[in-house]
C-alpha positions as CSV (number, residue, x, y, z in Angstrom):
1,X,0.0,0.0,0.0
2,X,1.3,3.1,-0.9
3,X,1.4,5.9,1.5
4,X,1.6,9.9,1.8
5,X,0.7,12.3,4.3
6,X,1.2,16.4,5.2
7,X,1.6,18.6,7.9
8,X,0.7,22.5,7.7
9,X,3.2,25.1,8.3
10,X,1.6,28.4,9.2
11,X,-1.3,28.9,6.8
12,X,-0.4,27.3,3.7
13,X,-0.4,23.6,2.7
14,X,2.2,21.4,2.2
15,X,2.5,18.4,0.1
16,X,3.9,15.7,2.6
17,X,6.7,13.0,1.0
18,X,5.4,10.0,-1.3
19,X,6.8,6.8,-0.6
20,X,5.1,5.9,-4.3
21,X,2.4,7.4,-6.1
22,X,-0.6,8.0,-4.7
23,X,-2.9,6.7,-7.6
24,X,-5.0,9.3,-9.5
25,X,-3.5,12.0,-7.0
26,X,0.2,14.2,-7.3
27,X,0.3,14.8,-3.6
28,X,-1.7,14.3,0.1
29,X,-1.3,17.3,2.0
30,X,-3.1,18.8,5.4
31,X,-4.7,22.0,4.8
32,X,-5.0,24.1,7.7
33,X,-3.3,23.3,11.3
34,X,-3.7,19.7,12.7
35,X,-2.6,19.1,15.9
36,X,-1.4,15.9,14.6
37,X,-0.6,15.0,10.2
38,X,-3.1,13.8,8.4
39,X,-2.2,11.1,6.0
40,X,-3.5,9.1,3.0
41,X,-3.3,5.6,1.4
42,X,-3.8,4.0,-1.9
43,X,-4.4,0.5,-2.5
44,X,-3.3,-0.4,-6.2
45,X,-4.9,-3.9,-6.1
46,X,-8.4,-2.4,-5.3
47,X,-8.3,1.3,-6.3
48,X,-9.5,2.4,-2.6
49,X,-8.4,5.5,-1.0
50,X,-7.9,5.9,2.8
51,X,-7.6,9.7,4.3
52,X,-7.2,10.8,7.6
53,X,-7.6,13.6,9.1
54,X,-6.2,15.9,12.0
55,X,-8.5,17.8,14.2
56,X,-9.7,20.9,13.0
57,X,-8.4,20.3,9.2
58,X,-8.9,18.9,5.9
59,X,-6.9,16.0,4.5
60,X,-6.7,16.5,0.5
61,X,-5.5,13.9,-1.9
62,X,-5.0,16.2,-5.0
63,X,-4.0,16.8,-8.3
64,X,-4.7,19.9,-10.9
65,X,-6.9,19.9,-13.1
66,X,-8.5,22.3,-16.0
67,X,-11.0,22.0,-18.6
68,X,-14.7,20.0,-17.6
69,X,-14.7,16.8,-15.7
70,X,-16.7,15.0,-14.1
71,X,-15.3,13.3,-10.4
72,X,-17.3,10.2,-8.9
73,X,-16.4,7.9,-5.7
74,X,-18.5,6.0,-3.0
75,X,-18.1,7.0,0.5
76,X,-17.2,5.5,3.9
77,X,-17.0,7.6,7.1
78,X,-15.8,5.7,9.8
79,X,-17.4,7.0,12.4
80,X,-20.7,9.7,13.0
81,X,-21.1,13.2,13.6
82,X,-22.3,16.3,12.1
83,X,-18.6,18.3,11.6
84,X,-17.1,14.9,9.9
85,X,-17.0,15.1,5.9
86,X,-15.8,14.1,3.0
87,X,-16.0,13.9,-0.5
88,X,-14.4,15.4,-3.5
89,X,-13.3,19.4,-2.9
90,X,-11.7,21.2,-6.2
91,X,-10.4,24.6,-5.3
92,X,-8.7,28.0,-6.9
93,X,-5.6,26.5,-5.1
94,X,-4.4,25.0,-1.8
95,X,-4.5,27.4,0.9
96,X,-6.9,26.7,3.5
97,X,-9.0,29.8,2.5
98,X,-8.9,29.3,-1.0
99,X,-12.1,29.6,-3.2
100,X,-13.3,26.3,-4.2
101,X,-16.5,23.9,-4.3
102,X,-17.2,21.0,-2.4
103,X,-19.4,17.7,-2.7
104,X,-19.6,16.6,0.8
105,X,-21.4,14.0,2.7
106,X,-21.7,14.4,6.5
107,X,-21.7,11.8,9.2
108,X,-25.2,12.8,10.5
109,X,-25.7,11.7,6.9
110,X,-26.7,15.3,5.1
111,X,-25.0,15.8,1.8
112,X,-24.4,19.1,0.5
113,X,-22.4,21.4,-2.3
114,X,-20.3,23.9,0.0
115,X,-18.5,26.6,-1.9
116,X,-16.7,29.8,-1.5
117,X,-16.9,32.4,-3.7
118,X,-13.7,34.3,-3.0
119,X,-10.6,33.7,-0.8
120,X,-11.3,34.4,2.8
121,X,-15.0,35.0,2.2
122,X,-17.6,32.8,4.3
123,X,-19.0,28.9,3.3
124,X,-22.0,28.6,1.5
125,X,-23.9,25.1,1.6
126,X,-27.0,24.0,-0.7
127,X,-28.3,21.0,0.6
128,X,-29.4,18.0,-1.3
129,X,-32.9,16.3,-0.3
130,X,-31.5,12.8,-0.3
131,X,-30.6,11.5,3.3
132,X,-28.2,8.9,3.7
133,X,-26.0,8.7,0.1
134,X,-22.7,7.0,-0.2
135,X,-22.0,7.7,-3.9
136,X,-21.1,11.5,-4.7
137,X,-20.1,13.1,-7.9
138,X,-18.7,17.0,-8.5
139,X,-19.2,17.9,-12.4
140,X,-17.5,20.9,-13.9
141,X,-19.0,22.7,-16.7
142,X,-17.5,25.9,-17.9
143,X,-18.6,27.9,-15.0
144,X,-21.5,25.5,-14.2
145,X,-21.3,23.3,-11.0
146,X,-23.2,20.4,-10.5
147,X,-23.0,17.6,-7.3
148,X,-25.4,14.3,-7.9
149,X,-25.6,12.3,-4.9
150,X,-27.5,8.4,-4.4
151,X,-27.4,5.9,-2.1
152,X,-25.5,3.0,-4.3
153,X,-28.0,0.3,-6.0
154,X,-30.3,4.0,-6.8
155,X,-30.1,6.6,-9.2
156,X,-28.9,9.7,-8.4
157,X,-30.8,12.4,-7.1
158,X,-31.6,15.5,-8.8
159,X,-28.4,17.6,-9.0
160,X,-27.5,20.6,-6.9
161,X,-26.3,23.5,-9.2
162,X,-24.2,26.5,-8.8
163,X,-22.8,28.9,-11.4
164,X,-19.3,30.2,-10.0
165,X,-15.7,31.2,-11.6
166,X,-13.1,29.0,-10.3
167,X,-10.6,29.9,-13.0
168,X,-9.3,28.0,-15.6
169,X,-6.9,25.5,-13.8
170,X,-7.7,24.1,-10.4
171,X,-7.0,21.9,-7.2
172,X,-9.1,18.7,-7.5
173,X,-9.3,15.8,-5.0
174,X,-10.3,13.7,-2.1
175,X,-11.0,15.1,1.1
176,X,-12.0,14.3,4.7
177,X,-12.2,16.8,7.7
178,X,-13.1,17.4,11.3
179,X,-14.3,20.0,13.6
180,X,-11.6,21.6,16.0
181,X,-13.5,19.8,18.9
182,X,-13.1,16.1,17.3
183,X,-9.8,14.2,17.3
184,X,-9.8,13.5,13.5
185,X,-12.1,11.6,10.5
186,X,-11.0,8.9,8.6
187,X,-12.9,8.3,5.0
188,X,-12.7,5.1,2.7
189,X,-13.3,6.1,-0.5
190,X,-13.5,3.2,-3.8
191,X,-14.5,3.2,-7.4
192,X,-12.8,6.6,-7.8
193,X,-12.8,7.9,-11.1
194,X,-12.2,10.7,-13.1
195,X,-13.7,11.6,-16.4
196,X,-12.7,14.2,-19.2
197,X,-16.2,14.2,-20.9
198,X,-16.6,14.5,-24.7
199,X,-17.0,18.0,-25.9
200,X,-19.6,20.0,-27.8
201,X,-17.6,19.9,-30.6
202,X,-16.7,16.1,-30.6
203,X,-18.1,14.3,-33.6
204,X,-19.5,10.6,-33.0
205,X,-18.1,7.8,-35.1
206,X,-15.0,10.0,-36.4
207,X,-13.8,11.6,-33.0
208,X,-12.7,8.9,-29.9
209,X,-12.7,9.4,-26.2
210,X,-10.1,6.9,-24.3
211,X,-11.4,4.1,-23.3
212,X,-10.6,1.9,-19.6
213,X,-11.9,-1.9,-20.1
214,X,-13.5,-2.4,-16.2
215,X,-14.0,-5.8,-14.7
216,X,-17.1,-5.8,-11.8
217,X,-18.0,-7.8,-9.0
218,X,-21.9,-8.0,-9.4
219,X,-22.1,-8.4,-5.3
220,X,-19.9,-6.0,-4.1
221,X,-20.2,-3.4,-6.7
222,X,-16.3,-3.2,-6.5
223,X,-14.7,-2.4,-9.9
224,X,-11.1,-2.4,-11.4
225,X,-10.1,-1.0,-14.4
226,X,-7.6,-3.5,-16.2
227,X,-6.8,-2.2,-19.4
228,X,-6.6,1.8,-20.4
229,X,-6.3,2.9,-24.1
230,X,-6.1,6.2,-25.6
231,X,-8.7,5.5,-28.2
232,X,-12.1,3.5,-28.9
233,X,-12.1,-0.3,-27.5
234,X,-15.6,-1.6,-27.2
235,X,-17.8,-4.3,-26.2
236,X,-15.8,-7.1,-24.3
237,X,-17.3,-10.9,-24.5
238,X,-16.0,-12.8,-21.4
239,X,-14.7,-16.3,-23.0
240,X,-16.4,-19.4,-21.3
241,X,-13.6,-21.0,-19.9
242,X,-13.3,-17.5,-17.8
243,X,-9.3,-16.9,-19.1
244,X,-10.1,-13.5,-21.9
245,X,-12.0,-11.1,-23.0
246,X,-12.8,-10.4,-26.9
247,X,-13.1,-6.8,-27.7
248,X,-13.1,-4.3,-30.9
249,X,-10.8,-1.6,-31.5
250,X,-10.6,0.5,-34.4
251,X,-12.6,-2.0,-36.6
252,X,-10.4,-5.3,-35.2
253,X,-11.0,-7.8,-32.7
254,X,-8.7,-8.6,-30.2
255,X,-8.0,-11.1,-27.1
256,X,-7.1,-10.1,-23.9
257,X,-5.7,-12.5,-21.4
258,X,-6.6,-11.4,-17.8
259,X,-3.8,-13.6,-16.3
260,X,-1.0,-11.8,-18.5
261,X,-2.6,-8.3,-19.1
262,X,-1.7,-8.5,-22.7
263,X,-3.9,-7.9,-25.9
264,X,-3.3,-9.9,-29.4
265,X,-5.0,-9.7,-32.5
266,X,-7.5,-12.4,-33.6
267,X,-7.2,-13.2,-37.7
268,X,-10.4,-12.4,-39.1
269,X,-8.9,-12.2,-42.5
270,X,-10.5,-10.0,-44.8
271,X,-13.3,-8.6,-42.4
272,X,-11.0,-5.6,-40.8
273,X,-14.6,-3.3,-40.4
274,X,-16.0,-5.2,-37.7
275,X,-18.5,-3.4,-36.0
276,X,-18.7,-3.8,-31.6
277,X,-21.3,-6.1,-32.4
278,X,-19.4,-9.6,-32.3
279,X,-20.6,-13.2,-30.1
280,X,-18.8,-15.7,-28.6
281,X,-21.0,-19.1,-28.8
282,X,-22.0,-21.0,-25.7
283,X,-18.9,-23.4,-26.1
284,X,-16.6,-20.8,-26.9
285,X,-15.0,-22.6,-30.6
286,X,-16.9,-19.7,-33.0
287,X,-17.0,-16.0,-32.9
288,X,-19.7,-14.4,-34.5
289,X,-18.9,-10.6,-36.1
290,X,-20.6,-8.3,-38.0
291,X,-18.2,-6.6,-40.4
292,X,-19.0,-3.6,-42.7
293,X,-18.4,-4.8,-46.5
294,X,-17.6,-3.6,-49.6
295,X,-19.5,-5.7,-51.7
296,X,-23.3,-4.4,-49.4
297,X,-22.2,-1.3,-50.4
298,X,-20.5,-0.8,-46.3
299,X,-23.4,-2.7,-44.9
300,X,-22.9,-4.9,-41.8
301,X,-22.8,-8.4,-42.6
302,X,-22.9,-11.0,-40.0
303,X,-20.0,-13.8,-40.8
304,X,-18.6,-16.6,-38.5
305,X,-14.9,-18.4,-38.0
306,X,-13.2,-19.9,-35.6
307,X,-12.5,-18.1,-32.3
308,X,-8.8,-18.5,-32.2
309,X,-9.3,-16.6,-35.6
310,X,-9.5,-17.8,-39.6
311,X,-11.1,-16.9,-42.4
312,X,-14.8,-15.5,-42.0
313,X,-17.8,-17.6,-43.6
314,X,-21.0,-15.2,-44.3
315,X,-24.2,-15.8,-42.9
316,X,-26.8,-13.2,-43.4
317,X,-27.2,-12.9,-46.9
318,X,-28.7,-9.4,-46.7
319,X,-27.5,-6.2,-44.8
320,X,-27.9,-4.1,-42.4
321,X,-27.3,-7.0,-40.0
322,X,-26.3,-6.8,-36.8
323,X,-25.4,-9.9,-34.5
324,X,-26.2,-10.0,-30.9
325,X,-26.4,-13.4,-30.3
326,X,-25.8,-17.6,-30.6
327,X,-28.8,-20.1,-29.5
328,X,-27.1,-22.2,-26.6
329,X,-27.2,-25.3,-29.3
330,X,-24.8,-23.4,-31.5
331,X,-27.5,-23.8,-34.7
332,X,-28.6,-20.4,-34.7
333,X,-27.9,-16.5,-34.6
334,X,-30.5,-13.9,-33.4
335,X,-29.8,-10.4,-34.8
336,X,-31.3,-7.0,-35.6
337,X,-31.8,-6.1,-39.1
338,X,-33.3,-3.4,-41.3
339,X,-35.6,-4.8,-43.9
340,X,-38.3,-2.5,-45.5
341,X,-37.3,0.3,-43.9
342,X,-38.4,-1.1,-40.0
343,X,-35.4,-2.7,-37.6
344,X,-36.3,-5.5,-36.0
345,X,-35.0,-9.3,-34.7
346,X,-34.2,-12.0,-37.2
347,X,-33.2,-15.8,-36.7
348,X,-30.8,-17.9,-39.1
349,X,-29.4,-20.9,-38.9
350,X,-25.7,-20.9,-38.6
351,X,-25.2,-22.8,-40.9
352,X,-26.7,-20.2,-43.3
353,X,-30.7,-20.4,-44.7
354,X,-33.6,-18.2,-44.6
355,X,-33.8,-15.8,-41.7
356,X,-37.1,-15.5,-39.9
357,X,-38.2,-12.6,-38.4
358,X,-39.3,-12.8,-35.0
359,X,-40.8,-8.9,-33.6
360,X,-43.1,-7.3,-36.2
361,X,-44.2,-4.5,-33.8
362,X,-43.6,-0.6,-34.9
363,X,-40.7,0.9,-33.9
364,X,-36.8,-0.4,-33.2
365,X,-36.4,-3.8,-31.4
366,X,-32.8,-4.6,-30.7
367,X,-30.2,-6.4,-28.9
368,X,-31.5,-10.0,-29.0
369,X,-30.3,-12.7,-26.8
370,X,-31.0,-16.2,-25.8
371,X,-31.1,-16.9,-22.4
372,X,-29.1,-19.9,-21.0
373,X,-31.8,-23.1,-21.6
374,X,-32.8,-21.6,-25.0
375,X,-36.5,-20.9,-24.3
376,X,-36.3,-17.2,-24.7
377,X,-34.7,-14.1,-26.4
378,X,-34.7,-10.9,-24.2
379,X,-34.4,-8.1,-26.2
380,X,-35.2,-4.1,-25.9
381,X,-37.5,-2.5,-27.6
382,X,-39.0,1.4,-28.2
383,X,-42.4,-0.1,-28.9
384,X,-44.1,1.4,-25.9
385,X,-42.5,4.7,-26.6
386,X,-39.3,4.5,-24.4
387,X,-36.7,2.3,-24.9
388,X,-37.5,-1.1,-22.7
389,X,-36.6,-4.4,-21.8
390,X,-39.0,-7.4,-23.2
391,X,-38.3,-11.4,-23.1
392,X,-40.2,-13.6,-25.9
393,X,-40.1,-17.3,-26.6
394,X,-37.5,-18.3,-28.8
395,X,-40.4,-18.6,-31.8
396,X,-41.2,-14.9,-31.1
397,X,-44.3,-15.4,-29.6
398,X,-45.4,-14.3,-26.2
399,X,-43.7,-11.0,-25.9
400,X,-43.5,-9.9,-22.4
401,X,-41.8,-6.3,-20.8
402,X,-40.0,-6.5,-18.1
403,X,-38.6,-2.9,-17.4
404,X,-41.1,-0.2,-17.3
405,X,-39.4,2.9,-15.7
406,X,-38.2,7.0,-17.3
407,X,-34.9,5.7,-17.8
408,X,-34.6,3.9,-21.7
409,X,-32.5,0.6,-21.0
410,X,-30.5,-1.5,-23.3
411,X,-28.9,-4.4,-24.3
412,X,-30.3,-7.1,-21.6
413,X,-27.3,-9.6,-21.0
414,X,-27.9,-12.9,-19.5
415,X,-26.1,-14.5,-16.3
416,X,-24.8,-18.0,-17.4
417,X,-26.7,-18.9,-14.5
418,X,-30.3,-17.7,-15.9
419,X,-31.1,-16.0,-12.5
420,X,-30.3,-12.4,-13.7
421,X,-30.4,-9.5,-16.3
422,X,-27.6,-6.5,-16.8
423,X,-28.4,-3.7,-18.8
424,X,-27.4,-0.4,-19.7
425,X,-29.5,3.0,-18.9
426,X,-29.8,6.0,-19.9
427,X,-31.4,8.6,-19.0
428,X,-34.6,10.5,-20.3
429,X,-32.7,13.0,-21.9
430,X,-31.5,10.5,-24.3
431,X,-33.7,10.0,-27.1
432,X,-35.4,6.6,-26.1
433,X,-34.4,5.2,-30.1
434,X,-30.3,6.1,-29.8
435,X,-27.8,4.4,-27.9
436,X,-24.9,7.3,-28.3
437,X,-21.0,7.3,-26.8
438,X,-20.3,9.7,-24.1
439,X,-23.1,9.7,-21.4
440,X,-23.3,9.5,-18.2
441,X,-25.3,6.0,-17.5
442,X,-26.0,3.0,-15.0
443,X,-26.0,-0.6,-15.4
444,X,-28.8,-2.1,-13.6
445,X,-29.1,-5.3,-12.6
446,X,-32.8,-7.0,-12.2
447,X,-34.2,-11.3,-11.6
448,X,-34.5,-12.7,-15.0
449,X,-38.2,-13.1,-15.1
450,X,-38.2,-9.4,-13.9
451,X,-38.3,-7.2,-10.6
452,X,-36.9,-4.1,-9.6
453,X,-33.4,-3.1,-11.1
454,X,-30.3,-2.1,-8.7
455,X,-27.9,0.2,-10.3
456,X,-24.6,-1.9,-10.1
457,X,-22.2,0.8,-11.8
458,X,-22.5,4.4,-12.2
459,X,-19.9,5.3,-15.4
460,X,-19.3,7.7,-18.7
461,X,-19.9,5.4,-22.0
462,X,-22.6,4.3,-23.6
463,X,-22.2,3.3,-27.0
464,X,-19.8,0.3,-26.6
465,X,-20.0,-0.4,-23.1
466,X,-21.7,-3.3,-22.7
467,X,-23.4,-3.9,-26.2
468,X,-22.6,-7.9,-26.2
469,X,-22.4,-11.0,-23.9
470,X,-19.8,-10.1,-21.0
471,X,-20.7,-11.7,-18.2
472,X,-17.9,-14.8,-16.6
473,X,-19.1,-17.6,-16.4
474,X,-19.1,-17.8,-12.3
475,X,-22.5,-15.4,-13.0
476,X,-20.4,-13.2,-10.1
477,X,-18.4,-10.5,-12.4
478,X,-19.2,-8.1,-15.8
479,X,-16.8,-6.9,-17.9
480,X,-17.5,-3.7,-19.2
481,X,-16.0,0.0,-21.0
482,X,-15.9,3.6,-19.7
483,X,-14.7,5.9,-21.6
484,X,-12.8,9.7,-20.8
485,X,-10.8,11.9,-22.7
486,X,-7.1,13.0,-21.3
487,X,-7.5,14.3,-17.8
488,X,-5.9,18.2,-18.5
489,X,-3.9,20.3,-15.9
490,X,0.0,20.1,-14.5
């Protein structure tokens, strides 16, 4: 465990030594006067930060930042009481009467932006309505300040806004204080993250974000991230015998072994416009991928080949195609095609043969997939006016919804174990027929046959995410992408 702490001399901060680095953060240091050093920790196996606090100051894990961002972490005071916080604090600079704005939750269990406008001027709180939170989130934009709070398996709560001028580049971090007349708090803070969102002027399908491939424990809600790229990976597949993930990058497929950390290519010959639309069947001997070819006129055609990689043998004879998924028999694909001008879920054998269509409602139904036994396809569809999650047979008859909230949901992934669904949200603002990159969403888990969904990751993607198969095949763990552009400042 890596660990750094500070002391105060006078009035100003100082950044205390670093035995290594301190994770996300340049420096720990106390700001104010402690009548003993703060300190904090890092754990690089889990991500978790631990701070510490002195009496009557604030222990800061920081770094500088400039541009927008958006900072998220879940929240563990050790102990009660009113004057204990902490939370994320991003300031004009570090002296202890520095202007700045602060997401804070209290130990009495409050949770509130603070801010002050100007050095030395007086705090400011606006209180959020929800009691109780332990996920917190401080959004920058331009001169727009925004803290979202929930109590993790929920939503967030409507955001707390302020508009203020901070300046260009700033003091961001961790932080956890006391009142002068308490001996110190100590904080545990996990699933940090950081996140340069996508600008106004970003253009989708030409213009990438980075991307960090995320591995979750469903029960815990604990997340690492074990790969970080500079530019567009999507869509992991977990392989059956629990050893790799299969992702696309830059219209390739590659392999990444979780025991090495290391990424190889897999051959798919001529099909080098793969789409993050790609299936790995129930055995785990043939990948299914829907490449973008020349000879549909840049359609997406849905091929098979081995999964170590060879040459791809087509199977949908007409595009747009998309696959989503393999029976648990291995005979057929379900996908979403256009035909006629309507999208909606097709079968063919894989083999090759006539495809069947399976929704004929109005409206877009995508992202089909068979659950484990083979007797049904969950899928989402717009046709109720938002975006939902249905189950059928796998003939297509008996449609049933499942989900029926404001959010519009997503690409419904079976646990190999049948007993649950994952899917990705977005929120109303999201028009319910789009599935874009670069939003803030959940994933929500809910019972297969249905139930109320628990939000089991709060992230940046979208698009990408979590569009195929990605559970392991203990049922216990998701693989999924996040996405953020490179984090600006010193």
């Amino acid at each position: 465990m890596a660990l750094a702490g500070g002391s105060a001399a006078g009035s100003a901060a100082t950044a205390g030594s670093q035995a290594a680095p301190l994770g996300l953060f340049e420096a720990a240091a106390d700001l104010g006067e402690p009548g003993r050093a703060g300190a904090a920790s890092w754990d690089p196996t889990s991500g978790r930060y631990v701070l510490e606090s002195g009496s009557g100051a604030l222990q800061l894990a920081w770094r500088r930042l400039d541009g927008d961002f958006i900072l998220r972490a879940e929240v563990q005071l050790a102990a009660a009481g009113p004057h204990r916080r902490a939370g994320w604090t991003v300031r004009a600079g570090l002296e202890p009467d520095a202007a700045r704005v602060d997401a804070a939750l209290h130990g009495d269990g409050r949770a509130a932006l603070h801010y002050r406008s100007a050095a030395g001027a007086g705090t400011r709180e606006l209180r959020s309505p929800l009691a109780g939170p332990d996920v917190v989130q401080l959004e920058r934009r331009g001169t727009t300040w925004a803290v979202s709070v929930a109590r993790f398996g929920e939503p967030f709560a409507p955001p707390v806004e302020l508009e203020l001028e901070l300046g260009g580049e700033v003091v961001a971090g961790l932080f956890v204080s006391a009142h002068d007349s308490e001996p110190g708090a100590r904080a545990e803070f996990r699933n940090v993250r950081m996140v340069a969102p996508a600008g106004d002027d970003l253009v989708p399908y030409r213009d990438y974000l980075g991307s960090r491939l995320e591995i979750l424990d469903v029960d815990s809600g604990e997340r690492q991230v074990v790969l970080e790229v500079d530019d567009s990976l999507q869509a992991p597949n977990w392989t059956p015998d629990g050893e790799a993930l299969v992702y696309n990058r830059n219209g390739r497929l590659y392999r990444f072994d979780l025991a090495g950390r290391r990424s190889s290519p897999i051959d798919t010959g001529f099909a080098d416009r793969n789409n993050n639309d790609h299936v790995l069947s129930f055995d785990g001997q043939t990948l299914g991928i829907s490449h973008h070819t020349a000879e549909h006129d840049g359609r997406s055609i849905v091929y098979v080949l081995p999964a170590a990689g060879g040459t791809p043998r087509q199977v949908t004879p007409r595009g747009p195609s998309y696959l989503h998924g393999f029976s648990p028999d291995g005979r057929y694909l379900v996908y979403t095609a256009e035909r006629d001008g309507d999208y909606d879920i097709y079968r063919i054998p894989v083999a090759g043969g006539e495809e069947v269509r399976l929704t004929a409602a109005p409206g877009l139904d995508d992202g089909s997939e068979y659950s484990p036994d083979g007797r049904h396809i969950y899928f989402n569809s717009v046709r109720g006016g938002t975006m939902q999650i249905w189950r059928m047979r796998a003939d297509g008859s008996e449609p049933r919804q499942l989900t029926d909230d404001r959010f519009n949901n997503w690409f419904p992934h079976v646990s190999p174990d049948g007993r649950w669904v994952v899917f990705l949200s977005y929120g109303p603002e999201v028009a319910p027929g789009d599935h874009p990159f670069y939003k803030q969403v959940t994933l929500r888990l809910m019972p297969a046959e249905g139930g109320e969904p628990r939000v089991v990751a709060y992230l940046y993607g979208g698009q990408g995410t979590i569009n195929v198969p990605s559970w392991a095949p203990d049922s216990r763990r998701l693989a999924f992408v996040s996405n953020s552009g490179r984090l600006g400042g010193r």
